[in-house]
N, C-alpha and C positions, 0 to 999 in steps of 0.2 A: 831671882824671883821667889817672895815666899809660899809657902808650900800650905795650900787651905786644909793639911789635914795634922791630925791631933798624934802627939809624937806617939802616945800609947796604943793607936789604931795601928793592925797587923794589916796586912797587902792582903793574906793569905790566910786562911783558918784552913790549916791542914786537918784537922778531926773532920769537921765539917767536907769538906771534899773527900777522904776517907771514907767517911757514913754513906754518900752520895753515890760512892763509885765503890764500896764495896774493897776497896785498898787497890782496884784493878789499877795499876800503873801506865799500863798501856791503854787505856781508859780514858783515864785522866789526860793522857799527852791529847789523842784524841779530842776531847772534848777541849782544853786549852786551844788549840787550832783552829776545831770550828769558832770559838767564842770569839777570838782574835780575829778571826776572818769577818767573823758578822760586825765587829764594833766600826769600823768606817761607814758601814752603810746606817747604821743608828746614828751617829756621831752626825753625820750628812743632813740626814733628816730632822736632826735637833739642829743642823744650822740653819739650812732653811726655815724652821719651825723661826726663827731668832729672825731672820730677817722679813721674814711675812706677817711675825705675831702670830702664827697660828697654833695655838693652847694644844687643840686635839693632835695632834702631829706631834709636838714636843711632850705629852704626856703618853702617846702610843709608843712611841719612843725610848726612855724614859722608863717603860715601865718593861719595857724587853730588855731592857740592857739590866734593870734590878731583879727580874728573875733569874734570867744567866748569870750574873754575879752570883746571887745566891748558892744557887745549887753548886756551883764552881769554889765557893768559900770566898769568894774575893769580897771583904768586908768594907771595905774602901769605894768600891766602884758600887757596889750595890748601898751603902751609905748616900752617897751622894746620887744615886737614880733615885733613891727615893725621895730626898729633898725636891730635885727638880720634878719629881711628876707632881708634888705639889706645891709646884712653881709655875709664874708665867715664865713662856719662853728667856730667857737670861742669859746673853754672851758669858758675866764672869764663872755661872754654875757649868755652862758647858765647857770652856776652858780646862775649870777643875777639875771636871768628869774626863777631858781627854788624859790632862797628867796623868787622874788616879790609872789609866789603861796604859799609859807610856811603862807607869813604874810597873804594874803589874803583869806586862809583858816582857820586861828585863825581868825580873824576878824569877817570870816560870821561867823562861830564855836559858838562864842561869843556873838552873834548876835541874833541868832537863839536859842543860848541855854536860852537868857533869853526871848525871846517871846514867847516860849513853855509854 
């Protein structure tokens, strides 16, 4: 399957998550967790958002998932939150948006598993 993101976009803006958390490591795992825990129930609601048509659901959606990104550095998933919040509803953007969080959870996964 090709990959809707651009080879030069990073998963991850480590300065950026740095700035954020202050360098706290155990912080950060924290925070990766929560974000990963919340993104099914975003993820959920931008599908139903897709299968109802409903704009306000998929842009309240959407736009939770690009703040967490943000502040987390994840340049990828907060890239594409923000196309789809000004987006109608859209199977292939939500798709994208689940990759950009597959890869961005292997990433920390990997991450995390060797600083342990």
């Amino acid at each position: 399957m090709a990959s809707n993101f651009d080879i030069e976009e990073t998963v991850l803006d480590q300065d950026a998550l740095d700035r954020n958390t202050m360098g706290n490591v155990e912080l950060q795992h924290e925070l990766f967790i929560l974000f990963f825990d919340q993104m099914p129930v975003y993820l959920d609601q931008m599908n139903d958002a897709v299968q109802s048509g409903d704009y306000d659901n998929w842009r309240m959606a959407a736009h939770g998932i690009k703040g967490s990104a943000r502040a987390l550095g994840f340049t990828r998933i907060a890239r594409l939150a923000l196309e789809s919040e000004k987006s109608d509803p859209d199977e292939a953007r939500l798709l994208a948006l689940k990759e950009a969080v597959d890869v961005a959870n292997d990433a920390v996964s990997d991450t995390t598993a060797l600083a342990s």
